[in-house]
C-alpha positions, 0 to 999 in steps of 0.5 A, spaced: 941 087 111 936 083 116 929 087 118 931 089 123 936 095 121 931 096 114 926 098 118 930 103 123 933 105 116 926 106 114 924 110 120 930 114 121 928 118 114 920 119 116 925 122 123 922 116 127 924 110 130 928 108 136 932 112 141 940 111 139 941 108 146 935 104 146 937 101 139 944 099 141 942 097 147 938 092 143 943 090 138 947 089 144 943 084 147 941 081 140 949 079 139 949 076 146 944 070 146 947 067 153 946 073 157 942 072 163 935 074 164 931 073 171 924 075 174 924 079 180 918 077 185 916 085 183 914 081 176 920 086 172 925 082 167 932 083 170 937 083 165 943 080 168 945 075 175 940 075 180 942 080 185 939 075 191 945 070 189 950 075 191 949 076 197 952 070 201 949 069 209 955 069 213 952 063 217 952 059 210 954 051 211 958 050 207 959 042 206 962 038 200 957 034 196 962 027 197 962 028 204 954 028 204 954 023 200 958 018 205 954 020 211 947 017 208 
């Protein structure tokens, strides 16, 4: 049993220790280690794509890389 579960083990007898939710939320985030995380410019830690990178500008100019290339 790593440490981690020792000590929820051991919490959880002195009635302490994490949230379930909050327990499984980090079990889960510890069996992913190629989620992503980013800083938002508030300075918060965002699980998950950065939402900017959603939002594509409907104006956006599009060109393929080997068409930039032949052009210098």
């Amino acid at each position: 049993m790593c440490s981690f579960h020792q000590f929820s083990a051991l919490a959880a007898t002195r009635g302490e220790g994490l949230h379930p939710k909050l327990r499984a939320l980090l079990e889960r985030a510890a069996a992913s280690p190629f989620s992503e995380v980013s800083l938002r410019h508030d300075g918060l830690v965002q699980a998950g794509p950065d939402p900017d990178m959603e939002i594509v500008p409907s104006r956006a100019k599009v060109v393929p890389l080997s068409r930039q290339l032949a052009n210098r």
